[in-house]
C-alpha positions in Angstrom: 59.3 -1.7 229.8 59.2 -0.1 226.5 55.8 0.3 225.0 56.8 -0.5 222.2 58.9 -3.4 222.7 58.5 -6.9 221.1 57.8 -9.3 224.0 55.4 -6.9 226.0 52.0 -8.0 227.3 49.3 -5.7 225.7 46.1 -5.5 227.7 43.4 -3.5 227.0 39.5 -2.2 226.9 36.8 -1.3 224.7 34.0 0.5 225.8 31.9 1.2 222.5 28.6 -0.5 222.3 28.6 -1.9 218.8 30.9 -4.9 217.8 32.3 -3.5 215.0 33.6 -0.2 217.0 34.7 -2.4 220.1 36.9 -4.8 217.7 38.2 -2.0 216.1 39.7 0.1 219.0 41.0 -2.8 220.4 42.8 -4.1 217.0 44.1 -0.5 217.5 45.6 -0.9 221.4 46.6 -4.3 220.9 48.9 -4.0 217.9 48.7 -7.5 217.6 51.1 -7.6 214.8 53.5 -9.6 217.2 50.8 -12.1 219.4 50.8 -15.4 219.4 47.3 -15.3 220.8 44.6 -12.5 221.3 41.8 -13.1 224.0 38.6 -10.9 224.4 36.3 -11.2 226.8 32.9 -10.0 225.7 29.8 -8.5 227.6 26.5 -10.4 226.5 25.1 -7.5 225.0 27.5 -8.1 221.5 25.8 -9.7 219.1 27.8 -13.1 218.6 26.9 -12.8 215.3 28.7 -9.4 214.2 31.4 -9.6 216.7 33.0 -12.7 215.2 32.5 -10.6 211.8 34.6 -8.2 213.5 37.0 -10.0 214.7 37.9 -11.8 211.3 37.7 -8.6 209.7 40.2 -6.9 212.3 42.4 -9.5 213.1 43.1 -11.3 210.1 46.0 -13.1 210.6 46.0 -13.5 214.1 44.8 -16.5 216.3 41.6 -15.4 218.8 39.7 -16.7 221.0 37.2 -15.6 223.7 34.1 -16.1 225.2 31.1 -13.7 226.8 30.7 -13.1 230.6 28.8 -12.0 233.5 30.9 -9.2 234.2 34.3 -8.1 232.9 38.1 -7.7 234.0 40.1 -5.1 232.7 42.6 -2.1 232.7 39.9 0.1 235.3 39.2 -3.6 237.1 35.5 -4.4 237.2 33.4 -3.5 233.8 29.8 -4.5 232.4 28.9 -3.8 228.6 33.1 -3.9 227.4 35.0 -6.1 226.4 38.5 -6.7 228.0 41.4 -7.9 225.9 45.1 -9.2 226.3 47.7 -10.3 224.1 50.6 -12.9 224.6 54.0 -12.3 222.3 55.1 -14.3 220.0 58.7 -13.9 221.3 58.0 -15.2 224.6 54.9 -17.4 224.1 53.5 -20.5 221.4 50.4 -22.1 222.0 48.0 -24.4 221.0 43.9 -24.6 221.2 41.9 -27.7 221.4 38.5 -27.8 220.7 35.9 -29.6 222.8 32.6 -29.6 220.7 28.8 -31.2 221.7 29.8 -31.1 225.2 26.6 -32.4 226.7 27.8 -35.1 225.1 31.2 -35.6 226.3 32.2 -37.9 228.9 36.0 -38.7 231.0 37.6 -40.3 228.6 37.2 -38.4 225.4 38.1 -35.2 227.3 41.5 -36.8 228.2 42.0 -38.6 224.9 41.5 -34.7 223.4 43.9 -33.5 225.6 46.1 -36.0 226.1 46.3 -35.7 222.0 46.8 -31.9 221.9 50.0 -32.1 224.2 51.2 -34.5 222.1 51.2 -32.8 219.5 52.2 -29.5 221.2 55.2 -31.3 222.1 56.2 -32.3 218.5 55.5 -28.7 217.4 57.6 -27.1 220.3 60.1 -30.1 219.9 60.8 -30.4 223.4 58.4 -31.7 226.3 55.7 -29.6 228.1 56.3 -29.4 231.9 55.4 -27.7 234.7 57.9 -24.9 234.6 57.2 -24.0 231.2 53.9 -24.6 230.0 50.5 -24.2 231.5 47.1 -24.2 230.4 44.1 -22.1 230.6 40.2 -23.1 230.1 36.9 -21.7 228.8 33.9 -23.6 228.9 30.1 -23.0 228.6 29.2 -21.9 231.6 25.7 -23.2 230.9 26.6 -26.7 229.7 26.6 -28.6 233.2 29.7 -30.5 231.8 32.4 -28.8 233.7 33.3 -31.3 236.2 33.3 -34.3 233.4 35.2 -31.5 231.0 38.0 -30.6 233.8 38.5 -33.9 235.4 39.2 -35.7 232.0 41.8 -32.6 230.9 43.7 -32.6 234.4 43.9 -36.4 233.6 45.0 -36.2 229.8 47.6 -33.2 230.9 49.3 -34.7 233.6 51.2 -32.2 235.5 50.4 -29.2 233.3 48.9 -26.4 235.5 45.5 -26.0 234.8 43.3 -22.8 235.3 39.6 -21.8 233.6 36.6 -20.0 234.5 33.0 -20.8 232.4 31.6 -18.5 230.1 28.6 -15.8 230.9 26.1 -14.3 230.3 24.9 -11.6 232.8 22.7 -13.0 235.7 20.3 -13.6 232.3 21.4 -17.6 232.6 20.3 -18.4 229.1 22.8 -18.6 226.3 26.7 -18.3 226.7 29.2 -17.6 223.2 32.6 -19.3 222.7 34.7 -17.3 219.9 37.4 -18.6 217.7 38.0 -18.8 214.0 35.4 -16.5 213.2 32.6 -18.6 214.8 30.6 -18.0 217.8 29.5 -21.3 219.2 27.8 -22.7 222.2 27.8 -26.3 223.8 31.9 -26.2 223.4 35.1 -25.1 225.5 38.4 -24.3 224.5 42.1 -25.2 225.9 44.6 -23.5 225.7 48.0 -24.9 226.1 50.5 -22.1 226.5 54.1 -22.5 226.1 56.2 -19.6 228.4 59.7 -18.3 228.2 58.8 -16.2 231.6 58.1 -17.6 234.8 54.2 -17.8 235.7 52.4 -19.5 239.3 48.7 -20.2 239.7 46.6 -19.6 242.3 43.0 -19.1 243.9 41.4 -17.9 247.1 38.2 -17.7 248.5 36.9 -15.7 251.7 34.9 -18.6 253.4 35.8 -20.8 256.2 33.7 -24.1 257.4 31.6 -23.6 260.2 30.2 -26.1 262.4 26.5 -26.9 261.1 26.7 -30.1 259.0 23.5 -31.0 256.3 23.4 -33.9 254.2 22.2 -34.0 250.8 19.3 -36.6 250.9 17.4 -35.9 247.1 19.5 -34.6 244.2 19.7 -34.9 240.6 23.2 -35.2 239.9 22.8 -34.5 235.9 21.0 -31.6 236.0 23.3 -30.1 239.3 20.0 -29.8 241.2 19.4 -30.7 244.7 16.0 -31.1 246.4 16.1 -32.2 249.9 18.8 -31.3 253.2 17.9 -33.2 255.6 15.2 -34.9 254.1 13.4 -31.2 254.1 13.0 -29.3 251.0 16.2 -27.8 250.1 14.7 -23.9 249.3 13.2 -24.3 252.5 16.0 -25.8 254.1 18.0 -23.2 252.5 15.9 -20.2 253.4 15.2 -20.7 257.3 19.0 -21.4 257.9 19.7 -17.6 256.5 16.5 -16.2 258.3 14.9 -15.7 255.1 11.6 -17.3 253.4 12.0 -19.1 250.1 10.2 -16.1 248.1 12.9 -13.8 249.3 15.9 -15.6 247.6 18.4 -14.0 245.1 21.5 -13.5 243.8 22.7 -11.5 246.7 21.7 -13.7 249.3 22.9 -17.0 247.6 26.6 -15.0 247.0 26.4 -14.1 250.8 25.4 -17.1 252.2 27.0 -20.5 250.0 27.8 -23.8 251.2 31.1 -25.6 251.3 32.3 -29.2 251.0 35.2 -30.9 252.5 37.8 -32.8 250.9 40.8 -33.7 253.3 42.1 -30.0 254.4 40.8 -28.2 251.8 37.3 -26.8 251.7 35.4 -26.1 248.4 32.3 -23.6 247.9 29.6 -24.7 246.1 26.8 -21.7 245.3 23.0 -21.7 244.8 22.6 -20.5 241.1 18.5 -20.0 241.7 15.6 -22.0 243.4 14.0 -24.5 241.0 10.2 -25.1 241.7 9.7 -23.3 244.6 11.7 -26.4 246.5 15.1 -27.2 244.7 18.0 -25.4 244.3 20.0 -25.2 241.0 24.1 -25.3 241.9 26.8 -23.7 239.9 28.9 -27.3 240.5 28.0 -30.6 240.7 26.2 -32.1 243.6 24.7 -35.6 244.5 22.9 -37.2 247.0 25.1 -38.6 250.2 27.3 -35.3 250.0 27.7 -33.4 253.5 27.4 -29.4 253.1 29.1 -27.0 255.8 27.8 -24.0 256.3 30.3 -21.2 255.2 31.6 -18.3 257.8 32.4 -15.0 255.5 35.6 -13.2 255.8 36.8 -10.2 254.3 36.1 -10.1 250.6 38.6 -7.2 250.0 41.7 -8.0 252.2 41.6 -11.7 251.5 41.8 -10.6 247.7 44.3 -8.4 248.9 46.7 -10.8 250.2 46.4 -13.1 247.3 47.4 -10.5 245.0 49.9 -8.8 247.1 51.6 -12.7 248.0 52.0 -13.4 243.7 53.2 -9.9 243.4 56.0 -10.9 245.9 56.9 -14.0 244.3 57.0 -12.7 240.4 58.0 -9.2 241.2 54.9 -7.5 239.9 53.5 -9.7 237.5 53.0 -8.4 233.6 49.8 -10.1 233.5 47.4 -11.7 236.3 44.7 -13.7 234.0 41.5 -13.9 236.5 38.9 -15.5 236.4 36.4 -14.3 239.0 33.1 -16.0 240.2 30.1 -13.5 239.2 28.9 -14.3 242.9 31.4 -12.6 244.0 31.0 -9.3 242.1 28.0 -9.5 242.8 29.0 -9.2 246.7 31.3 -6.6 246.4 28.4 -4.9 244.7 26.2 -5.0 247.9 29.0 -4.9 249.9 29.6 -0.8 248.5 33.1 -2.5 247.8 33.0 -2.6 244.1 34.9 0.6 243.8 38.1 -0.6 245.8 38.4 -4.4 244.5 38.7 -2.7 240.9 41.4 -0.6 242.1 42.9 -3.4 243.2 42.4 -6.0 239.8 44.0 -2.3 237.9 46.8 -1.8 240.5 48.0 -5.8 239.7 47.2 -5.8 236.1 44.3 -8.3 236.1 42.5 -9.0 232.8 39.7 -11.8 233.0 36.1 -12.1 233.8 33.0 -12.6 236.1 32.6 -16.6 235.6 29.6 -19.0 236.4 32.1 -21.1 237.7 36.3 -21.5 238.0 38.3 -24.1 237.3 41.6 -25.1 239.0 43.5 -28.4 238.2 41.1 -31.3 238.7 38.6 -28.8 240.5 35.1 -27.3 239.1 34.4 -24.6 242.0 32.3 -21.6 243.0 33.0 -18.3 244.2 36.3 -18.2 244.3 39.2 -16.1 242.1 41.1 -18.5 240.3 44.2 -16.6 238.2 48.0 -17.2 236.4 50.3 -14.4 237.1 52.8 -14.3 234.6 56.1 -12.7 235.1 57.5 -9.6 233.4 59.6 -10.4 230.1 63.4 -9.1 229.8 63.6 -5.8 229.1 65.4 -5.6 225.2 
């Protein structure tokens, strides 16, 4: 396609270190002159603070959005200290944001009165109905706010049959403070919807490289609120957690918990859920929602790379090549390839598909608030002019 033409998808990555210079070489790639929406994905070094500046400044007239990460997506695949941009045409795209404020605050039903609201008045805008051929939407949340499961089961509800896909904001493996951008604020406790009206042809779709394995464990001591669970088996859950991967509790991390999750089962389908930290020297902080009475599986680990592989190669087939693949990518999972000494060839793999997205603290697909998985919307190539 024409690099110039009017309905291409622009993607695109700075590198520079300060906010202003990132915003402004990407206002230069992105041309947005013709976008219906811009979206950045930031590193958590930007100061929130000067990079909204930046963005009003260099994007004046254009609609924003984006959020900070634990890890970026972009042009090269896998990045740290960028940020990674795309940008939808007008010509083949509208779309509408909803805001979702004081999360910690929100429960079921005003997330679907929110979004129930917003597609209605989508709809009137668009003057036709939103359906699952032609609209989808996409989700960022604070990735910090514990609200995920209340935030994403109310939306899927208030959308209907929309196709829903998200991934919660980051920030490094520092856990303390994740930014949502848009209209020249910076803002925390929040998440943004997008409802995205397309001319083209889009599919979503996740995968994860873990399989149930035999050993069953029962959650017997949780806190629910707070996504914390301190006893399997009536033992303590670090403990627990530790002896069943050969370690002791003091040995823990980031790399062990990514190698080494559990999984729930619901009917067929299985569903990670990932140690975040230990808590206490006993508990152990989750990235989703657990309670006491849940049975956890432990998880067999494929292949990382070829099951990534097949995923992308599968959409490729169905959309011939995909213009954009929006991904969002659990950070435990970079974080795997890392260790793994694979790091090099899953980002040739995001560049040779045309992935833009980022390292999450957890991914959202329709109803569902899950863990190390890659959950993405390919969208098809536009006509060529």
């Amino acid at each position: 396609m024409d690099a110039n033409a009017p309905n291409r998808i622009r993607r695109s990555v700075s590198h520079f270190s300060q906010a202003e210079d990132a915003i402004s070489d990407l206002a230069n790639s992105l041309q947005s002159h013709n976008s219906a929406i811009i979206v950045l994905f930031a590193s958590p070094h930007y100061d929130s603070k000067q990079l909204s500046r930046a963005i009003v400044k260099h994007f004046p007239r254009q609609l924003v959005i984006g959020c900070s990460t634990a890890g970026e997506i972009g042009p090269s695949g896998y990045l740290e200290g960028s940020i990674s941009a795309f940008s939808l045409p007008s010509k083949d795209f509208q779309v509408k944001v909803a805001l979702f404020d004081n999360l910690s605050e929100l429960d079921l039903k005003q997330a679907d009165q929110i979004s129930h609201s917003a597609r209605a008045e989508f709809e009137s805008q668009l003057g036709k109905t939103c359906a699952a051929d032609n609209t989808f939407a996409m989700l960022l949340s604070d990735g910090l706010s514990l609200q995920e499961e209340v935030l994403v089961a109310g939306i899927y509800q208030g959308l209907s049959n929309i196709p829903l896909i998200g991934g919660s904001a980051g920030d490094g493996i520092n856990f303390q403070k994740t930014w949502l951008y848009y209209q020249g604020e910076a803002l925390s406790n929040r998440a943004l919807l997008l409802l995205i009206h397309s001319k083209r042809r889009f599919k979503t779709f996740k995968t994860e490289h873990f399989t149930q394995v035999g050993s069953s464990h029962v959650v017997t001591e949780a806190d629910p609120k707070n996504r914390i669970v301190w006893e399997i088996d009536a033992e303590p859950a670090a403990e627990f957690y530790a002896h069943s991967v050969g370690l002791e509790v003091d040995q823990l991390g980031p790399n062990t918990f990514a190698d080494h999750p559990m999984v729930v089962k619901v009917g067929s389908q299985i569903y990670v859920r990932s140690v975040q930290q230990v808590i206490e020297g006993r508990g152990l902080l989750f990235y989703c929602a657990i309670e006491s009475g849940i049975v956890l599986h432990q998880a067999l680990k494929g292949d990382l790379l070829e099951n990534l592989n097949n995923a992308l190669n599968a959409v490729q087939n169905s959309l011939q090549q995909p213009e954009l693949i929006i991904g969002f990518d659990c950070i435990l999972r970079q974080l795997e390839a890392k260790s793994s000494g694979i790091l090099g060839n899953i980002s040739q793999s995001l560049l040779q598909h045309n992935v833009v997205g980022f390292s999450t603290y957890g991914e959202q697909m329709g109803g569902q608030h899950i863990n190390q998985t890659f959950t993405a919307i390919a969208i098809a190539a536009g006509e060529v002019p």
